[in-house]
ZAKE-233592 format. One record per residue (C-alpha): residue number from 1; residue in three letters; chain; z, x, y. Coordinates in steps of 0.1 Angstrom, whole numbers. Layout:
N
<rec i="NUM" aa="ALA" ch="A" zz="Z" xx="X" yy="Y"/>
...
This chain:
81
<rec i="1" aa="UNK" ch="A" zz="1419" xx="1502" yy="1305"/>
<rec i="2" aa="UNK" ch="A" zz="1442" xx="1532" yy="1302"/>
<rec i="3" aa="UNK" ch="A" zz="1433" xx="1570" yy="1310"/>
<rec i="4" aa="UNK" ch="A" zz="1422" xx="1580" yy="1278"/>
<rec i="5" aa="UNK" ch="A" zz="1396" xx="1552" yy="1272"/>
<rec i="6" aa="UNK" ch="A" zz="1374" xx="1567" yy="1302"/>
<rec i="7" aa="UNK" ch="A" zz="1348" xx="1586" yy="1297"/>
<rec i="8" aa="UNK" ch="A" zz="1349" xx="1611" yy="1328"/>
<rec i="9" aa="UNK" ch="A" zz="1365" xx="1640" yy="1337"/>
<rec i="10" aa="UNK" ch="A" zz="1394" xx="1628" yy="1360"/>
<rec i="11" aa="UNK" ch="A" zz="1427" xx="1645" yy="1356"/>
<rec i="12" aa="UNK" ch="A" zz="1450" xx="1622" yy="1352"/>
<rec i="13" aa="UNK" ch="A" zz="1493" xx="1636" yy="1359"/>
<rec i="14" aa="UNK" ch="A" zz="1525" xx="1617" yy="1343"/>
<rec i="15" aa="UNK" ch="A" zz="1543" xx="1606" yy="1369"/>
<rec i="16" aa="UNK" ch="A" zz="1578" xx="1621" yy="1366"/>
<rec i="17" aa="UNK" ch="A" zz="1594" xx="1608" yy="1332"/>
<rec i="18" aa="UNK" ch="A" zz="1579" xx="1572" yy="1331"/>
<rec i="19" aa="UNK" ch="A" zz="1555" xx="1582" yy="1308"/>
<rec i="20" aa="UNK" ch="A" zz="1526" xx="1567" yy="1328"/>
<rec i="21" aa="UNK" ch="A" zz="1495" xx="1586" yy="1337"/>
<rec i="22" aa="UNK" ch="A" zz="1477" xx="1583" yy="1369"/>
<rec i="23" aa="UNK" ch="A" zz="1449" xx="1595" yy="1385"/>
<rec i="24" aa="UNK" ch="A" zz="1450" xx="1628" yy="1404"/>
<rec i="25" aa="UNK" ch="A" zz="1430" xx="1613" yy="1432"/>
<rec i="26" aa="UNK" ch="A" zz="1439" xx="1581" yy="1444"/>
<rec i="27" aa="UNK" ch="A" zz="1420" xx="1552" yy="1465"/>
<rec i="28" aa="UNK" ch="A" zz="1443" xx="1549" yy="1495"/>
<rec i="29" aa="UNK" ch="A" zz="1439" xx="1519" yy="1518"/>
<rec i="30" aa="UNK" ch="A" zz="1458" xx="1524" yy="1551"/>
<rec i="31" aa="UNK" ch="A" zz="1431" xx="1529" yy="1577"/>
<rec i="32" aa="UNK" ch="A" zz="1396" xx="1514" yy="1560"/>
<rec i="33" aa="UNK" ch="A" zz="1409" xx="1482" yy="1546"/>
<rec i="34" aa="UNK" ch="A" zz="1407" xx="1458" yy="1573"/>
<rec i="35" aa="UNK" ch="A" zz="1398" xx="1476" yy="1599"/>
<rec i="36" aa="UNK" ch="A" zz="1369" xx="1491" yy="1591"/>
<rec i="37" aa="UNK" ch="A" zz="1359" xx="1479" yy="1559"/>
<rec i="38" aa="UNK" ch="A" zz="1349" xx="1440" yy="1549"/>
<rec i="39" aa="UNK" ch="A" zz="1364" xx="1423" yy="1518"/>
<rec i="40" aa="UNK" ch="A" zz="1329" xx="1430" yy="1501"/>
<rec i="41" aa="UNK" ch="A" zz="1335" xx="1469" yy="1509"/>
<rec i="42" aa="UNK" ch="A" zz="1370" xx="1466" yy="1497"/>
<rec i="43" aa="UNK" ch="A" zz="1358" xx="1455" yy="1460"/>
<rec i="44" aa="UNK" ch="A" zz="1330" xx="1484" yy="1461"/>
<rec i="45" aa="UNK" ch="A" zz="1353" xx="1508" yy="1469"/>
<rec i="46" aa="UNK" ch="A" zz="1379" xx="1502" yy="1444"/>
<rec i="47" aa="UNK" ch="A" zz="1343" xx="1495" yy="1418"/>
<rec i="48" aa="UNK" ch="A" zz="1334" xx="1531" yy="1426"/>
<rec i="49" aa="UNK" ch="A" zz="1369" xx="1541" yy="1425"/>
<rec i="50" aa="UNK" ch="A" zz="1377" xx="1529" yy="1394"/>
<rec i="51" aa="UNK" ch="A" zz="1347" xx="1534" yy="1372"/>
<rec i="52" aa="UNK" ch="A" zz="1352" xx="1574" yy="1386"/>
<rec i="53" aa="UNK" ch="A" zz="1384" xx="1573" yy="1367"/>
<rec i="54" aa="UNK" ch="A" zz="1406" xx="1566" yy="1398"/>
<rec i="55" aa="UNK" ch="A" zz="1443" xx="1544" yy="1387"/>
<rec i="56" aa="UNK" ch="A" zz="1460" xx="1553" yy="1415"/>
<rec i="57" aa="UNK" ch="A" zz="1454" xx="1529" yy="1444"/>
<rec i="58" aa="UNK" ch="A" zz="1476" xx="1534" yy="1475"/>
<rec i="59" aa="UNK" ch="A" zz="1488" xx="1504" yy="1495"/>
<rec i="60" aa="UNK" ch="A" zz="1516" xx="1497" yy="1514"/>
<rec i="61" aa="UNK" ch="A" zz="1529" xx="1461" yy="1533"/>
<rec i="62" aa="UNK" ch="A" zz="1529" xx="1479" yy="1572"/>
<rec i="63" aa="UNK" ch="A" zz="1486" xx="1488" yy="1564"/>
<rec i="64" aa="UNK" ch="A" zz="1466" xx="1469" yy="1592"/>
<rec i="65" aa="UNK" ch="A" zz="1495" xx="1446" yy="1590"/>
<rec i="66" aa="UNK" ch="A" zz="1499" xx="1431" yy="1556"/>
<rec i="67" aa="UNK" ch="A" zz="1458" xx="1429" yy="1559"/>
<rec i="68" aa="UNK" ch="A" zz="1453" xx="1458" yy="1533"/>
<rec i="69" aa="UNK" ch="A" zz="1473" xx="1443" yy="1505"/>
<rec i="70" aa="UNK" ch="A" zz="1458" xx="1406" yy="1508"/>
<rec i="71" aa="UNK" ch="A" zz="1420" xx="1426" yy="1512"/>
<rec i="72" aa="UNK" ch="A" zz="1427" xx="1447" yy="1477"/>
<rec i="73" aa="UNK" ch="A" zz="1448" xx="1415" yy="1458"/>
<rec i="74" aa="UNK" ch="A" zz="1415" xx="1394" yy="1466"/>
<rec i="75" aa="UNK" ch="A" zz="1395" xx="1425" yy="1452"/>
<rec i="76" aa="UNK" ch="A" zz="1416" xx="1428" yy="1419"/>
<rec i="77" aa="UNK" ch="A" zz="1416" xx="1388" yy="1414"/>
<rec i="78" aa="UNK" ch="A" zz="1380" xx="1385" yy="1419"/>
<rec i="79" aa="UNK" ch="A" zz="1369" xx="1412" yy="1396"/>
<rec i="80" aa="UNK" ch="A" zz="1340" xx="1432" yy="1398"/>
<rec i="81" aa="UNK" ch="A" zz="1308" xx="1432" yy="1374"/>
């Protein structure tokens, strides 16, 4: 789904000459995922997240050890409906 097909009002930015657009706000990971939030919180989040307009999801390998990225790739490949 790209920026333009949602019908909010997020403000989406080009970031630097790419040409892609993301999300001013973004979901960022680093202290909920794993620590404090389940797998099932995980794929609410980034639900709520994404249906607010939200592209910009912030993860990196050193979150809650590794934990953060496995928690949101298990949210992405399961989906949400």
């Amino acid at each position: 789904m790209s920026a333009d097909s949602k019908s909010n009002s997020m403000i989406y930015r080009h970031l630097g000459r790419s040409g892609l657009q993301v999300s001013l706000f973004s979901l960022g990971s680093w202290v909920t995922f794993h620590n404090q939030v389940d797998a099932s919180g995980v794929r609410e989040m980034m639900a709520m997240a994404w249906d607010a307009g939200v592209n910009f999801f912030d993860n990196a390998e050193v979150y809650a050890n590794g934990e953060s990225e496995l928690l949101m790739g298990k949210a992405l490949k399961e989906g949400y409906s």
